[in-house]
LUMTOR-603478 format. One record per residue (C-alpha): x, y, z. Coordinates in pm, 1 decimal. Layout:
REM residues N
X	Y	Z .
...
REM end
This chain:
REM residues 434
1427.6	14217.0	13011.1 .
1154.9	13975.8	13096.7 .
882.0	14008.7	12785.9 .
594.9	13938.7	13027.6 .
714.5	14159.2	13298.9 .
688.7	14442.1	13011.7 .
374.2	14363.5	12856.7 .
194.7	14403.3	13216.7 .
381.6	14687.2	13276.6 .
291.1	14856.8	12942.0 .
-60.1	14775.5	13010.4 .
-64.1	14923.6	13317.5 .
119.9	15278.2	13197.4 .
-168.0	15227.3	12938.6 .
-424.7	15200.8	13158.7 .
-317.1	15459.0	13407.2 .
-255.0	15708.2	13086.9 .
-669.3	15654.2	13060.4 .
-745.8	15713.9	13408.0 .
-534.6	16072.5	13419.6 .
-237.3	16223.6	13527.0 .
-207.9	16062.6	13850.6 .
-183.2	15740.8	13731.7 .
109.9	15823.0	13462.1 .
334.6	15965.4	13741.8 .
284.0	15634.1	13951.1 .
387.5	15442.2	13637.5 .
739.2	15671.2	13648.3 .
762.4	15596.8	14003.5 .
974.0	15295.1	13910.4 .
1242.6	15484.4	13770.2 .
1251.7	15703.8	14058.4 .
1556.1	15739.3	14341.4 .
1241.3	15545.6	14576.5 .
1362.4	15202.9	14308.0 .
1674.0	15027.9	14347.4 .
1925.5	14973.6	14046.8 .
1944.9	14656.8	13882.0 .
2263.0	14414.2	13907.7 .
2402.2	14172.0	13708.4 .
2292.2	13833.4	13837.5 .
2580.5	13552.5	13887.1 .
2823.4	13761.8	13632.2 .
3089.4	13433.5	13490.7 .
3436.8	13474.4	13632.1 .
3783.4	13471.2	13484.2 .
3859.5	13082.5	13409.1 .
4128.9	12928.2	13226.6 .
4085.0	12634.1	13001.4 .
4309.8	12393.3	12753.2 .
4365.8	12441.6	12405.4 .
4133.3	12176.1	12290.8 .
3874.1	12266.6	12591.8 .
3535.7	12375.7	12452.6 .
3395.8	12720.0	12515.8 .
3176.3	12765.4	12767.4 .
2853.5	12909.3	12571.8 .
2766.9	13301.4	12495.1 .
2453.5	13370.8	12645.5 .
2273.6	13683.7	12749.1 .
2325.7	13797.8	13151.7 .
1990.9	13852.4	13323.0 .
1979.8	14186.2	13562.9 .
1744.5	14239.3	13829.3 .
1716.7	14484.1	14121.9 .
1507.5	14230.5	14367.6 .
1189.9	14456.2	14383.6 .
856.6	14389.0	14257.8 .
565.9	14577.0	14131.9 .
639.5	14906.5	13996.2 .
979.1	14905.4	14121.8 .
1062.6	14590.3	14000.6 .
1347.9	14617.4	13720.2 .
1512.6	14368.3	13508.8 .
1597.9	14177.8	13172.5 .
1874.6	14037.7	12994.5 .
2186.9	14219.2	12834.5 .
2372.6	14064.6	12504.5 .
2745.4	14010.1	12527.9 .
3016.7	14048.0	12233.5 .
3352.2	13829.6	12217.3 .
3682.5	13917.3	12144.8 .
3899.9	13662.0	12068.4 .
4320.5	13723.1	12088.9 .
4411.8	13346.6	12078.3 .
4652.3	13158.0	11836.9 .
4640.5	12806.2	11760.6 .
4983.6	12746.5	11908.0 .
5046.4	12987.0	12140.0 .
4702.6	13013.4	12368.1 .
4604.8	13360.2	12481.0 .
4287.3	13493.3	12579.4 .
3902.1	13549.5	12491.3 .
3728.1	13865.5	12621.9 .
3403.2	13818.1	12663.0 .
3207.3	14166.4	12715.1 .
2855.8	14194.6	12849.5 .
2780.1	14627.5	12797.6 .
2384.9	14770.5	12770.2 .
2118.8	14987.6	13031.4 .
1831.9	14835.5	13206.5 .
1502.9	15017.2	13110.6 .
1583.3	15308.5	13335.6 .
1907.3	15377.9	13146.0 .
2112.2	15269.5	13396.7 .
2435.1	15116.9	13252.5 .
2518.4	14759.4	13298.1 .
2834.8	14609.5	13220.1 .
3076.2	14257.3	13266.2 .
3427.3	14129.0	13158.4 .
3456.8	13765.9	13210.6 .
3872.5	13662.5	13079.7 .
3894.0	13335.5	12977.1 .
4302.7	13237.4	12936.5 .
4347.9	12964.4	12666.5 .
4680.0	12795.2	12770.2 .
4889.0	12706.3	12442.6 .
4931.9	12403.9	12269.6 .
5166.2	12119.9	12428.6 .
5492.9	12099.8	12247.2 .
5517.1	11806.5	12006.2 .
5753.7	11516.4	12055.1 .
5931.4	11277.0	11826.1 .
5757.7	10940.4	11848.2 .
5938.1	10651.8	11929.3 .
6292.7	10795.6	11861.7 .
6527.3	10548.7	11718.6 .
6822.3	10418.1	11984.1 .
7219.7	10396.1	11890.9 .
7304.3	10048.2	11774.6 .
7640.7	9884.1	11695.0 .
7682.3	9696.8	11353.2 .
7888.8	9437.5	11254.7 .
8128.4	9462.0	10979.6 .
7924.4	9425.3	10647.0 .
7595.2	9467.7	10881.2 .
7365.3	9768.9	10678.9 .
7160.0	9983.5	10858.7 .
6821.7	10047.8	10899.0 .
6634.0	10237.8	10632.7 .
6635.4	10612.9	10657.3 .
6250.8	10707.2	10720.1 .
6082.3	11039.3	10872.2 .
5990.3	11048.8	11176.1 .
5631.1	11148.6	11288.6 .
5600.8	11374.2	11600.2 .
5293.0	11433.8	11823.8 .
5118.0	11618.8	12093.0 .
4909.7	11357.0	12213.9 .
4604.4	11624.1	12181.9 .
4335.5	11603.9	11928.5 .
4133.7	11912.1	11699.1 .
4242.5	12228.2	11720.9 .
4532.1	12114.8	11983.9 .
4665.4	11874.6	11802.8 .
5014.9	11921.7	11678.7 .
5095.6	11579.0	11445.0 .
5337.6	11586.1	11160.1 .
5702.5	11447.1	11025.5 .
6062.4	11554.7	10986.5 .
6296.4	11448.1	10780.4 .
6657.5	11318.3	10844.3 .
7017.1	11286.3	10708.4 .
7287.0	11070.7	10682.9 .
7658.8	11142.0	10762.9 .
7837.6	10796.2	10631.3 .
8189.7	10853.7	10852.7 .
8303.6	10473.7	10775.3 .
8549.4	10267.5	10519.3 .
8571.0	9922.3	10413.8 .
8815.2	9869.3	10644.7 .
8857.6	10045.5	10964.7 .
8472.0	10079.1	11018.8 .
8338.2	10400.4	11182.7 .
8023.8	10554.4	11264.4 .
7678.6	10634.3	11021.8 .
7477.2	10923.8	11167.5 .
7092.5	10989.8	11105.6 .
7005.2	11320.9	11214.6 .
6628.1	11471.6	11210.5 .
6631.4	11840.3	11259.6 .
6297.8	12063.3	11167.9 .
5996.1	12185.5	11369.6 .
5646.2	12118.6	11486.5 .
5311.9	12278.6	11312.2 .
5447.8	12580.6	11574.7 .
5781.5	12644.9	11510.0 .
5890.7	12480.3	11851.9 .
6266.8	12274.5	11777.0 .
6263.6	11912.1	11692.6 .
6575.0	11712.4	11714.9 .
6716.6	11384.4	11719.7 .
7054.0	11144.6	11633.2 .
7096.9	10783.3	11612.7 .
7463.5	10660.4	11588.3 .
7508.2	10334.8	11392.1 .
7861.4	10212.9	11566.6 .
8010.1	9986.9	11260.5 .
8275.3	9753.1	11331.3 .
8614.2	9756.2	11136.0 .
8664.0	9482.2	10882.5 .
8870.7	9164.6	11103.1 .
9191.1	9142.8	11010.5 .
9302.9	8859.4	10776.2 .
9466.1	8531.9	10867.5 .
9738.7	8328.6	10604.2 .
9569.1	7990.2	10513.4 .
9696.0	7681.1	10570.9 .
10084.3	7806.6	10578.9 .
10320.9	7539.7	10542.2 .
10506.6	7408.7	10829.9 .
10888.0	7333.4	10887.9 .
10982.3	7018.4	10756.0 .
11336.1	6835.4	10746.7 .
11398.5	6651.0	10396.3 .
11714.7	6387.3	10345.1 .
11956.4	6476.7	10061.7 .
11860.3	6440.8	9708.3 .
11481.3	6471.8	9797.2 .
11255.3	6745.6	9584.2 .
11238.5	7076.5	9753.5 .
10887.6	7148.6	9760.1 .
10857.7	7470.5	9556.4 .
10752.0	7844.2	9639.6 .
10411.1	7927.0	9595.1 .
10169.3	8220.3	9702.3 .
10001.4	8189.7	9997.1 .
9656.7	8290.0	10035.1 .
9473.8	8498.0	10356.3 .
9118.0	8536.6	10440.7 .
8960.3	8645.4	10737.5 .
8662.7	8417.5	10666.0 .
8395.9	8626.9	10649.5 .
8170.4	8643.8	10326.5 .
7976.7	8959.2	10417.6 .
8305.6	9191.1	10534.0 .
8585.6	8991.6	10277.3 .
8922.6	9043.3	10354.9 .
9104.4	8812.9	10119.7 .
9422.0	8750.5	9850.9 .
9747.4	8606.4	9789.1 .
10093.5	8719.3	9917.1 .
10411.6	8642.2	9713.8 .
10728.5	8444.7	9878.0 .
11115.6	8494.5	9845.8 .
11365.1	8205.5	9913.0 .
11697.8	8212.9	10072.8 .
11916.2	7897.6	9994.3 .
12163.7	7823.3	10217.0 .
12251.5	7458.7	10125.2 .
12532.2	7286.7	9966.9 .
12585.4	6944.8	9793.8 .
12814.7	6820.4	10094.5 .
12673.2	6978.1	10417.7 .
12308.4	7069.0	10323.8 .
12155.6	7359.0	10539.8 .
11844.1	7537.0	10521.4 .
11623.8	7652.0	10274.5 .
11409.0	7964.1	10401.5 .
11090.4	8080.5	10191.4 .
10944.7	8425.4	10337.5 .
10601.1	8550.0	10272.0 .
10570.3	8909.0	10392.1 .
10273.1	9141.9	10272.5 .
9972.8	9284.8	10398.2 .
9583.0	9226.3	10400.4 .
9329.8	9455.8	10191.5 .
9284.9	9651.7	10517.7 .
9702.7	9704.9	10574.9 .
9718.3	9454.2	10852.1 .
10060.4	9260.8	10822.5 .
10121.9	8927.1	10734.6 .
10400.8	8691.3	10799.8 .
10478.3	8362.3	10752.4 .
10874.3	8149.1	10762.9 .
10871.7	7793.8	10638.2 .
11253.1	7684.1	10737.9 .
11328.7	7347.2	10515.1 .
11624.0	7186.5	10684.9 .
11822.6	6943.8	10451.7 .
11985.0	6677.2	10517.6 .
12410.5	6681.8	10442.3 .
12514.6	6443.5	10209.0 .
12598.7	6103.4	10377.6 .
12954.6	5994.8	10364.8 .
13082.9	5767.9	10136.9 .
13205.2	5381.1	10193.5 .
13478.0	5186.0	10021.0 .
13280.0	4954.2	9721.0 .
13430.1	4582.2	9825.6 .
13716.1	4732.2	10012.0 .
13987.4	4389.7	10006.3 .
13984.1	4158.9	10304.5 .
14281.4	4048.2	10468.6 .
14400.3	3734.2	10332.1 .
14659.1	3456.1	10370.4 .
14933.3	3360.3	10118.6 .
15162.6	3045.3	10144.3 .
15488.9	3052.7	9904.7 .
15423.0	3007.5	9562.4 .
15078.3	3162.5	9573.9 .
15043.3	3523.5	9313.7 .
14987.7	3793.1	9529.3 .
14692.3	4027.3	9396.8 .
14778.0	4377.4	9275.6 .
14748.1	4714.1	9446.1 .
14444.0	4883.8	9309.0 .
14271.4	5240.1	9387.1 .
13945.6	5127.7	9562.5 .
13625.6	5302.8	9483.9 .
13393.2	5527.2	9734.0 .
13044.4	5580.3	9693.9 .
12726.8	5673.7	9900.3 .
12506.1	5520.8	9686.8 .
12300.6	5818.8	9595.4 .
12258.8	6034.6	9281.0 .
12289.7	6375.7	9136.2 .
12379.5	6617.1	9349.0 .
12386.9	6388.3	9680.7 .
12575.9	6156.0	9505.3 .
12927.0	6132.1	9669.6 .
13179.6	5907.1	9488.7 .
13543.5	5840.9	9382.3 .
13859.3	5658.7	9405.9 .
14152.9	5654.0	9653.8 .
14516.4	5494.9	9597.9 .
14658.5	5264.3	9772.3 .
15013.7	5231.3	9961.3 .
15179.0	4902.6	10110.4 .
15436.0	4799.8	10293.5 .
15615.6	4492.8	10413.8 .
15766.1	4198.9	10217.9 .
15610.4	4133.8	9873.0 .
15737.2	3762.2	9833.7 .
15489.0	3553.9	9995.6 .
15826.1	3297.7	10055.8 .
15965.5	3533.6	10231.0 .
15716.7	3477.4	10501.7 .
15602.0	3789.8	10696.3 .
15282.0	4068.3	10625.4 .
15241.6	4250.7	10344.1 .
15035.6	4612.8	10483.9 .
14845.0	4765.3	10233.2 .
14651.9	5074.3	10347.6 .
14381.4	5318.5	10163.5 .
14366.3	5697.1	10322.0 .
14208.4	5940.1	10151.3 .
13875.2	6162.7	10192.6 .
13519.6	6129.5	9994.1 .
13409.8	6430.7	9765.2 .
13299.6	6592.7	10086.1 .
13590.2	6593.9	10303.5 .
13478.6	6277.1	10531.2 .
13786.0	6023.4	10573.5 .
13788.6	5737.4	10429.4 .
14091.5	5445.7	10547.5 .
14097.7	5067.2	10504.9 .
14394.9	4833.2	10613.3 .
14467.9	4523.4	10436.4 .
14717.2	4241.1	10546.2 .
14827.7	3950.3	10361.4 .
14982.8	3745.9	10609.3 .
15272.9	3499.1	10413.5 .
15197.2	3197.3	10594.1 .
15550.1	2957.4	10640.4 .
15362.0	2777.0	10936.1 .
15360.2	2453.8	10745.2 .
15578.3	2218.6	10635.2 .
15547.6	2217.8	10322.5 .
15864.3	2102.7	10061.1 .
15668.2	2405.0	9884.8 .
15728.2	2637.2	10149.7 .
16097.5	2565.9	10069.9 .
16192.0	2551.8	10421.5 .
16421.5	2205.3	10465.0 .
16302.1	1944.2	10751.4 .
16438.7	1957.9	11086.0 .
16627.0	2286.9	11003.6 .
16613.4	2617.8	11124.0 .
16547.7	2896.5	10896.0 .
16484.9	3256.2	10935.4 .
16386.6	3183.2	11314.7 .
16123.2	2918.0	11177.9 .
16138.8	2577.0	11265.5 .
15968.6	2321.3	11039.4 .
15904.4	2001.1	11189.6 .
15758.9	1646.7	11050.0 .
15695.0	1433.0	11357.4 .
15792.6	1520.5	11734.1 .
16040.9	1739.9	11868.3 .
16249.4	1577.4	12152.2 .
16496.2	1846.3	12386.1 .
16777.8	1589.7	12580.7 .
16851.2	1954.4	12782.0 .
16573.5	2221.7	12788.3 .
16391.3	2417.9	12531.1 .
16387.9	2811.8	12509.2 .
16052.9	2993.3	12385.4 .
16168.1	3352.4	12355.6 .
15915.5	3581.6	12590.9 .
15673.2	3831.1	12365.7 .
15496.7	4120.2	12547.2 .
15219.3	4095.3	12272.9 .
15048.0	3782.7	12064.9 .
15107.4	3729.4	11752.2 .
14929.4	3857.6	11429.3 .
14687.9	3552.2	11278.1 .
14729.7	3299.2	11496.7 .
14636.7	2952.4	11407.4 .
14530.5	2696.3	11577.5 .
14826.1	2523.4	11829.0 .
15059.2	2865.1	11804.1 .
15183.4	2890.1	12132.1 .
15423.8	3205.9	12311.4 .
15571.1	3244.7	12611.6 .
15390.4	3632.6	12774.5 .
15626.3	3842.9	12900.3 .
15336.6	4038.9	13084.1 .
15192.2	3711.5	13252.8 .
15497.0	3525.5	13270.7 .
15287.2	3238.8	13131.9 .
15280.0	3043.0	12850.4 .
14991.3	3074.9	12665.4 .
14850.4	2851.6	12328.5 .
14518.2	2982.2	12040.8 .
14245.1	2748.4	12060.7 .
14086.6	2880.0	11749.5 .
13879.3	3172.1	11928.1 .
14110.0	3327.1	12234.1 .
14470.7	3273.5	12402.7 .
14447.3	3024.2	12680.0 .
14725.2	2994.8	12964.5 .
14875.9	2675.5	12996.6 .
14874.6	2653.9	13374.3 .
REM end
């Protein structure tokens, strides 16, 4: 209701009242089915606004029928607000505008004004799945803050906290799970996982294993020893010892192998395997010690005794291979009886190698010699000892060999049978005479 509008208005039913009754009725004119009703001028509409949008201000709506003077009518009604919003959900705020204009007409206007809820919440910078090496820790466990992104009354800002499921071992690895479950300031789900992918512990490797090696007879075996295995890395250790066995298959004569195994496993169960083969060396043969060389008796001269001759291979302990073998002989044993006396060693060494060595003393009647006891110009035993030159009136007879004779000496001459030549020893081979 305009206040000036009124007060002339009043004056004039005032005024009229004093100048009599046909005055009063004109002031009631305006009231009368001659006046048009009053309407609410440019009523708010329906609107719909965010949750952190202000409200658009309560303020009286004016009414007014458009006339003026007596019929004019108009003013201002109050309006009343009902508000059936929540925080998080939205809803709506009635805004009612009820009251009569001063003719008792009623006047009335609903303006709706839809709050639309709060945004759902979302976990801030969510943690991604990583992979970790072995011995590698994970980040710290922390909340994580979730947000709206709106401010005041729409704002929806807070933590959850998170778990850990620890699915690994020292050795094959696994997987470490954070999860943050819970839910925003209005009970909407919040969820997330991160997946720490930790690598298994790397298998172990023996260190510095000992190679094959090939030893002669008589030489120290190395020994046995543990062998240690590492897989070198000081933040994931995988490391120990493994014990060895030995398999000897030698002997003092023929040697063989000797085979150390190491067979085990690493912290983590991986296996572990290592063969060193030593190969050793059989024991070398034996050789006669100053076997006897052949030698030449004339008559007269003390032939030297048959002795057992010694073998040795000149090493000791268990490569040592030594011993004696007897000796046989054959042939004349009077160097004046001219001829070869044969003397021969056979036998084996302590480890079954043969052993032989010949001998021949050779009882030399080749010269003239009053010693020899073989008369001058005379024919003995098929030898002819000569002092001077030997003169044939007829012809001379050299009776054919097929082979040379044993220890020749310088001048010996034969007649081959093979060659049909006659052949003489110059000191180093059999020359033909023609």
């Amino acid at each position: 209701m305009n206040p000036i509008k009124n007060l002339k208005q009043n004056c004039s039913y005032f005024i009229l009242f004093i100048l009599g009754v046909v005055a009063s009725q004109s002031a009631f004119a305006q009231c009368g089915p001659t006046c048009s009703a009053p309407t609410i001028q440019n009523p708010p509409p329906d609107m719909q606004i965010l949750c952190d949008e202000p409200l658009p201000p309560l303020s009286d709506l004016y009414y007014d029928n458009g006339e003026t003077g007596v019929c004019e009518n108009s003013g201002f009604i109050p309006g009343m607000i009902q508000d059936n919003t929540d925080p998080c959900f939205g809803g709506t705020i009635v805004i009612t505008w009820q009251g009569q204009d001063v003719c008792g007409n009623s006047l009335a206007h609903t303006q709706t004004i839809t709050v639309e809820p709060m945004p759902l919440a979302m976990i801030q910078n969510p943690p991604f799945d990583m992979t970790l090496s072995c011995g590698e820790f994970p980040p710290t466990l922390t909340d994580l803050t979730y947000d709206n992104g709106r401010t005041g009354n729409c704002s929806n800002v807070g933590t959850i906290s998170g778990t850990v499921n620890d699915m690994t071992d020292g050795c094959n690895g696994g997987t470490i799970v954070y999860t943050w479950q819970g839910q925003d300031n209005c009970g909407n789900p919040l969820a997330h996982t991160q997946t720490f992918t930790v690598a298994p512990t790397p298998p172990a490797v023996l260190i510095n294993p000992s190679g094959d090696m090939t030893i002669s007879c008589g030489d120290p075996i190395p020994p046995l020893i543990d062998l240690d295995f590492s897989n070198g890395d000081p933040s994931c250790s995988n490391e120990g010892v493994i014990a060895g066995s030995v398999q000897d298959m030698t002997d003092g004569c023929n040697g063989g192998t000797v085979v150390y195994t190491w067979n085990g496993q690493d912290v983590c169960g991986n296996p572990l395997a290592h063969i060193q083969t030593i190969t050793v060396a059989p024991t070398p043969p034996a050789q006669f010690i100053n076997p006897p060389i052949g030698i030449t008796l004339n008559c007269g001269d003390a032939v030297p005794p048959l002795v057992d001759l010694q073998f040795d291979n000149g090493l000791t302990g268990i490569c040592n291979n030594s011993g004696t073998i007897s000796g046989t002989q054959s042939g004349p044993t009077d160097p004046c009886q001219g001829g070869t006396l044969v003397r021969t060693w056979t036998g084996q060494d302590a480890c079954g190698n043969t052993l032989t060595h010949t001998q021949n003393i050779i009882f030399s009647l080749d010269e003239c010699d009053p010693n020899n006891g073989l008369p001058l110009n005379q024919v003995v035993e098929g030898n002819l000892c000569v002092s001077g030159s030997v003169h044939a009136s007829e012809m001379m007879r050299l009776k054919p060999r097929t082979t040379a004779p044993a220890n020749p000496q310088i001048g010996t001459i034969y007649f081959d049978d093979n060659t049909k030549k006659l052949r003489v020893w110059d000191g180093a081979a059999w020359r033909a005479c023609w």
